[in-house]
Structures are given as structure tokens and as C-alpha cells.
C-alpha positions as CSV (number, residue, x, y, z in Angstrom):
1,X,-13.3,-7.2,-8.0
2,X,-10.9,-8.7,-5.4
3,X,-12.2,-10.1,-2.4
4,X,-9.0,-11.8,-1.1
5,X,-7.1,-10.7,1.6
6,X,-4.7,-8.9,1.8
7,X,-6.4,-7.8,-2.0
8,X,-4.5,-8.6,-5.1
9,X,-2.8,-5.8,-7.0
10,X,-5.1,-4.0,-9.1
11,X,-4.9,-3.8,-12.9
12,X,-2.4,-0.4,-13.0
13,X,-0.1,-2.3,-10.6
14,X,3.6,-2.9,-11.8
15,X,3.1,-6.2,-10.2
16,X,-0.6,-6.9,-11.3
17,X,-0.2,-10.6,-13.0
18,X,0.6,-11.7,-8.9
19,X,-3.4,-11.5,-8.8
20,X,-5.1,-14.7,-8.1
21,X,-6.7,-16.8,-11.0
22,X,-10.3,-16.7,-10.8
23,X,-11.3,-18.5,-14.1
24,X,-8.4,-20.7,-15.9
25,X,-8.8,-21.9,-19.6
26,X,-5.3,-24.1,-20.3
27,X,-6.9,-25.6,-23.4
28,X,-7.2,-21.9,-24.9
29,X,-4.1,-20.5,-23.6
30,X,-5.9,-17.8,-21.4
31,X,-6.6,-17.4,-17.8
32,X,-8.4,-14.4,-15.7
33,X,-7.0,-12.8,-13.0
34,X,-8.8,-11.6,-9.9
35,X,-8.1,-7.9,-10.8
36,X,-10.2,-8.1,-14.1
37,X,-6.9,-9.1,-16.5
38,X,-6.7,-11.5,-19.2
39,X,-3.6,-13.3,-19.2
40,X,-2.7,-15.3,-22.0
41,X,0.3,-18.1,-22.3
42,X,2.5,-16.2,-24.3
43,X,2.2,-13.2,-21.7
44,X,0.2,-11.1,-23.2
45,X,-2.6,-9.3,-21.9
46,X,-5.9,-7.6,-22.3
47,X,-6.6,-5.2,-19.2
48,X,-9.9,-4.2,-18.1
49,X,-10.5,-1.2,-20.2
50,X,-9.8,-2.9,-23.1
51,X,-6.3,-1.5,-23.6
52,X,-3.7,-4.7,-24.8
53,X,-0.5,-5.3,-23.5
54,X,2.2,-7.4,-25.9
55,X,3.8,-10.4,-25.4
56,X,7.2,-10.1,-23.3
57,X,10.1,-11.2,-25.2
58,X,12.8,-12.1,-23.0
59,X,16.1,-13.5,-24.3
60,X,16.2,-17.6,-24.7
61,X,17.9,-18.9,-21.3
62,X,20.7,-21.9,-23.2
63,X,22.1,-24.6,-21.0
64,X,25.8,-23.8,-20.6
């Protein structure tokens, strides 16, 4: 699906949300990546065969 180069990491990558955005819907929360990944706000994600990926929940960064 990528035509960049060097090609963005494909969908089984451990670094596969650096792939380029190819179609970006703000109003929706959603975006699609060059590697065939939805990406959603909340970061969350729906790969290319369908298989979902939850939301990462990181701990709240406070202002000391």
C-alpha cells in the first residue's frame, strides 16, 4: 500500500502508527494510515485484517 520512501512500517510493525496519513477525518476522530490502519483519537485501532487494537491507557501526566 506504501509508496513512500523509505516505505512506512507495515501494519505488524511495533512502530506502525509512524506510517504516513493518507486520508484524515478530525471531525470523526479517525484517520488512515499509509499501511492500511485505522487510527482513531483515543488510540485505538482497527488493523487491516480486521483484527482491533484498544485504546492505550497511559497514566495522567499532573503539573508538579
Amino acid at each position: 500500500m506504501c509508496s513512500h520512501q523509505p516505505s512506512c512500517p507495515p501494519s505488524d510493525a511495533p512502530d506502525r502508527e509512524a506510517a504516513h496519513v493518507v486520508a484524515a477525518h478530525p471531525e470523526q476522530g479517525w484517520s488512515l494510515l499509509c499501511n492500511g490502519i485505522i487510527l482513531f483519537e483515543d488510540t485505538g485501532e482497527i488493523l487491516p485484517d480486521g483484527q482491533t487494537v484498544g485504546p492505550c491507557t497511559r497514566p495522567a501526566l499532573h503539573a508538579a
